[in-house]
NUTOR-484405 format. One record per residue (C-alpha): residue in three letters; x negated, y negated, z; residue number from 1; chain. Coordinates in nm, 3 decimals, padded with zeros to 5 digits, always signed. Layout:
% NUTOR-484405
<type:Ala, X:X, Y:Y, Z:Z, seq:NUM, mol:A>;
...
This chain:
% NUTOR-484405
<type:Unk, X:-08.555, Y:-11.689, Z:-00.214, seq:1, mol:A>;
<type:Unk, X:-08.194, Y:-11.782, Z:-00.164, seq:2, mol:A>;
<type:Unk, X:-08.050, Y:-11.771, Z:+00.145, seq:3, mol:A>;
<type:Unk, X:-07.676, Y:-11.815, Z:+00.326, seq:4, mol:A>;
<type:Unk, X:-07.640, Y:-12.130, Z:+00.508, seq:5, mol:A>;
<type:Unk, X:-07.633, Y:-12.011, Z:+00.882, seq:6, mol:A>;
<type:Unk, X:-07.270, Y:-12.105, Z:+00.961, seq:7, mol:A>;
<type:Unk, X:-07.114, Y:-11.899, Z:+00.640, seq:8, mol:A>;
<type:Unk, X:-07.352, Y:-11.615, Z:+00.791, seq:9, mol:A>;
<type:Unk, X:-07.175, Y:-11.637, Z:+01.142, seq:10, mol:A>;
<type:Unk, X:-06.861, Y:-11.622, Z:+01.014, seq:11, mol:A>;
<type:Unk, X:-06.954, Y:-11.318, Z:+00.819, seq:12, mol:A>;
<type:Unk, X:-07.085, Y:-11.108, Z:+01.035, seq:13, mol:A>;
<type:Unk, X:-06.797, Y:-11.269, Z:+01.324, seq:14, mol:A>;
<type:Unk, X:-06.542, Y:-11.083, Z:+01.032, seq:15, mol:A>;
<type:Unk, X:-06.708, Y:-10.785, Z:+00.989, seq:16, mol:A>;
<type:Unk, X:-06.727, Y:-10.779, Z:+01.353, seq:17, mol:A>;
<type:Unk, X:-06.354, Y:-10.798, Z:+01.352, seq:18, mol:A>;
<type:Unk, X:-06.253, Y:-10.603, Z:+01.085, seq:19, mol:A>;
<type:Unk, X:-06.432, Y:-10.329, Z:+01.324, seq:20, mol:A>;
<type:Unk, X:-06.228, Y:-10.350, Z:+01.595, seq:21, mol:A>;
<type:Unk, X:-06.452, Y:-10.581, Z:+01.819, seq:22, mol:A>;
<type:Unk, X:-06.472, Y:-10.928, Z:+01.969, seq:23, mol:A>;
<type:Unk, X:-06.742, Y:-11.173, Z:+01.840, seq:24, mol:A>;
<type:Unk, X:-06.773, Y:-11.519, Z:+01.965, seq:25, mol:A>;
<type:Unk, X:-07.030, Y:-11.797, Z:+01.886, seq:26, mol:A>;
<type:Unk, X:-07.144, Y:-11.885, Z:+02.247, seq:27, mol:A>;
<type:Unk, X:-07.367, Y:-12.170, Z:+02.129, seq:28, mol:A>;
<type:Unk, X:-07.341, Y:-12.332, Z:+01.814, seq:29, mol:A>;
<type:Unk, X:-07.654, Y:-12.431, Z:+01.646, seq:30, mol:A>;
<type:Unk, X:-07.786, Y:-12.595, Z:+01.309, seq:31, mol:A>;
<type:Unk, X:-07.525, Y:-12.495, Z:+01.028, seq:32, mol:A>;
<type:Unk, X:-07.752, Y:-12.484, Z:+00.770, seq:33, mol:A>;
<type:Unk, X:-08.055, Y:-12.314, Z:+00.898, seq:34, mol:A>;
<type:Unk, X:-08.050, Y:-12.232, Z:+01.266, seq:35, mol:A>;
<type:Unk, X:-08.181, Y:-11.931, Z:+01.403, seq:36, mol:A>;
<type:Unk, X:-07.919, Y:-11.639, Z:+01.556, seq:37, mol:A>;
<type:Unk, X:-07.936, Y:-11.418, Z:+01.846, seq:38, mol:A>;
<type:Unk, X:-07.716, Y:-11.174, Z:+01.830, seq:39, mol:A>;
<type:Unk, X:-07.583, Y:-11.013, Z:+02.167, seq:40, mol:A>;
<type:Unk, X:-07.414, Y:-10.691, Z:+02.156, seq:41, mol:A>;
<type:Unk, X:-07.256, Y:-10.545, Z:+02.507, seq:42, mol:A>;
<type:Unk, X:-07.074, Y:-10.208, Z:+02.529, seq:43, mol:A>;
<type:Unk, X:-06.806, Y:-10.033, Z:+02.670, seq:44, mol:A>;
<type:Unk, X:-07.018, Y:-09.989, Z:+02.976, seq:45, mol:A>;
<type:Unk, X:-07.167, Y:-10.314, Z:+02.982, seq:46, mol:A>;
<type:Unk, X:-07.499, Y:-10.209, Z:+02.860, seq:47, mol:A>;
<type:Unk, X:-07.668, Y:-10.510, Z:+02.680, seq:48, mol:A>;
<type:Unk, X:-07.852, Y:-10.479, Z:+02.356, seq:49, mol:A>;
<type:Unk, X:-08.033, Y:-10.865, Z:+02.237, seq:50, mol:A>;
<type:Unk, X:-08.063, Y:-10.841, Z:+01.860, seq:51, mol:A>;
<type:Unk, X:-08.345, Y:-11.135, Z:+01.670, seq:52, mol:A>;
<type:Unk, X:-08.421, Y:-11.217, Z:+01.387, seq:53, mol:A>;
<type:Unk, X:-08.766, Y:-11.177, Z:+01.184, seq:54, mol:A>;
<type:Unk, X:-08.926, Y:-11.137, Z:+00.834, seq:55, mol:A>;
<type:Unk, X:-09.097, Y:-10.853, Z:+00.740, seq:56, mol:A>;
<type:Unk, X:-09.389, Y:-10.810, Z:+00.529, seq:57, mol:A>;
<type:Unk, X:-09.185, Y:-10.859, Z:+00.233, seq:58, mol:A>;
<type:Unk, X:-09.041, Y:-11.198, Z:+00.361, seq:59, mol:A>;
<type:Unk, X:-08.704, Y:-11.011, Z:+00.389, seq:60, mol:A>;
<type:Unk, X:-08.470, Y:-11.065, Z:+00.691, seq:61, mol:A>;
<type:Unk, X:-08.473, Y:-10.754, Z:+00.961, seq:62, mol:A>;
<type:Unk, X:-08.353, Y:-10.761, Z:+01.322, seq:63, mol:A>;
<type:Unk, X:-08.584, Y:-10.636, Z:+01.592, seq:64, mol:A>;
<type:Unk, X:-08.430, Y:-10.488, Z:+01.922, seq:65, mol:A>;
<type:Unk, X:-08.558, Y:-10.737, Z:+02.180, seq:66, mol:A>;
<type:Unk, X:-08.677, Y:-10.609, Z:+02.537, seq:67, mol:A>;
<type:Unk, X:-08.835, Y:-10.258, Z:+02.554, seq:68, mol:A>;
<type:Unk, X:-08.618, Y:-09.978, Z:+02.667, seq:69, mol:A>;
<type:Unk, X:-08.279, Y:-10.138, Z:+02.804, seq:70, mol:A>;
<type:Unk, X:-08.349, Y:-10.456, Z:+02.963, seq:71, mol:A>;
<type:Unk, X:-08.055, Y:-10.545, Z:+03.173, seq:72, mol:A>;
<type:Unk, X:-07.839, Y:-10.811, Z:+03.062, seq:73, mol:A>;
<type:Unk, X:-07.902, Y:-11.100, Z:+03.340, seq:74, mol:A>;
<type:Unk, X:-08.248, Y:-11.078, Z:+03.148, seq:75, mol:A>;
<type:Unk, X:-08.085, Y:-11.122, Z:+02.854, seq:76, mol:A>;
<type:Unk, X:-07.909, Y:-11.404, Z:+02.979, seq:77, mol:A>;
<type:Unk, X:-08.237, Y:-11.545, Z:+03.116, seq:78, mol:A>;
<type:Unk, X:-08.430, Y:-11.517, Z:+02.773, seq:79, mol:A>;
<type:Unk, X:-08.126, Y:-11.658, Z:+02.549, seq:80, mol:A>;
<type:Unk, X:-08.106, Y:-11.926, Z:+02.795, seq:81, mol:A>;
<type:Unk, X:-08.526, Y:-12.046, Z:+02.769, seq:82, mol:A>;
<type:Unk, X:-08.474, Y:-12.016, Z:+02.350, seq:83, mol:A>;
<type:Unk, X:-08.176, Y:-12.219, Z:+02.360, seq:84, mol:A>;
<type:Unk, X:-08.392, Y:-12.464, Z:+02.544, seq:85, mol:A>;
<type:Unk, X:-08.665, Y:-12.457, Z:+02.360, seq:86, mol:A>;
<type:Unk, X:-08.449, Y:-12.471, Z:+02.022, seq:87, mol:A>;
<type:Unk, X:-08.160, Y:-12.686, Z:+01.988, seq:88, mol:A>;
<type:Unk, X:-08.082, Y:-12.542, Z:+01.633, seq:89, mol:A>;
<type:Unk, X:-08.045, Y:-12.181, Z:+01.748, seq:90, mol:A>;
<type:Unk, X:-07.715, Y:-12.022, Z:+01.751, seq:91, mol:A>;
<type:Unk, X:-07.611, Y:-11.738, Z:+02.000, seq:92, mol:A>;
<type:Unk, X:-07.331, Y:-11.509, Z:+01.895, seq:93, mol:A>;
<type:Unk, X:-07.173, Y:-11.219, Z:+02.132, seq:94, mol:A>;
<type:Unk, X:-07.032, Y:-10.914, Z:+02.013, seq:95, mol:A>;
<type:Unk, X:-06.813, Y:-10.680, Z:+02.263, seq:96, mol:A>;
<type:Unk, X:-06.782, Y:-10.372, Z:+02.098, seq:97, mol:A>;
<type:Unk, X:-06.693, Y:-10.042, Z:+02.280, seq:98, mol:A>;
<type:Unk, X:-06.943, Y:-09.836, Z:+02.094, seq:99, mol:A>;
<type:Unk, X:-07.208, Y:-10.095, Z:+02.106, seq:100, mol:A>;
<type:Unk, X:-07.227, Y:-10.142, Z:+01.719, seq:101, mol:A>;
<type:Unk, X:-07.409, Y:-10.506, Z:+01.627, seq:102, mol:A>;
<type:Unk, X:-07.205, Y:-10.533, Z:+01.266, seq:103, mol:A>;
<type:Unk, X:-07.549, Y:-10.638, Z:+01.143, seq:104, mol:A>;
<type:Unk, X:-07.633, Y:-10.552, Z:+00.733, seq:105, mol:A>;
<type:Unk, X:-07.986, Y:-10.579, Z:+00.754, seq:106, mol:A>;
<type:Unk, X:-08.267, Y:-10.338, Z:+00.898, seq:107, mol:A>;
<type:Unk, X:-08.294, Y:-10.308, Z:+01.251, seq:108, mol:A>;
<type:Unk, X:-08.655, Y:-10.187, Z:+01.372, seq:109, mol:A>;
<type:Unk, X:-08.742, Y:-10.141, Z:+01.753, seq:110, mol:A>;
<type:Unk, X:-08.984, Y:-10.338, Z:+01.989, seq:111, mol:A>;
């Protein structure tokens, strides 16, 4: 299966991002051919959202929402911070975006 190299995917989604309106910014670089991204999505009201990747059952890319309910974003923080740790290739992007929309093209499912 062919798949984007991880820093043309960034930039992608950083665009789209953009092109809606909102501010994206790569908080920690990782591999730039096949890192792992987080993707963190805040609101107008500062609500948090943590976005990961996963493959479903199909081997397809889909993003699950991490954290049940809304977990606050300090915990966020705190669970970005032990993957980054644990994985130097993994890349951590940030999207402000007043209506809390994550920009991302694939499926989203839910804890």
């Amino acid at each position: 299966m062919f798949q984007l190299k991880t820093k043309i995917w960034v930039d992608a989604l950083i665009r789209r991002a953009e092109l809606g309106f909102a501010s994206a910014y790569v908080i920690r670089r990782g591999d730039e051919d096949a890192g792992i991204v987080l993707v963190k999505v805040v609101d107008a009201a500062r609500k948090a959202r943590l976005y990961v990747p996963e493959r479903d059952q199909n081997g397809k890319r889909v993003w699950r929402l991490h954290g049940a309910g809304t977990p606050d974003e300090a915990e966020i923080d705190a669970y970005c911070l032990k993957r980054t740790k644990s994985d130097g290739d993994l890349w951590l992007i940030e999207i402000e975006d007043r209506a809390g929309s994550h920009y991302l093209e694939e499926s989203v499912v839910e804890s």
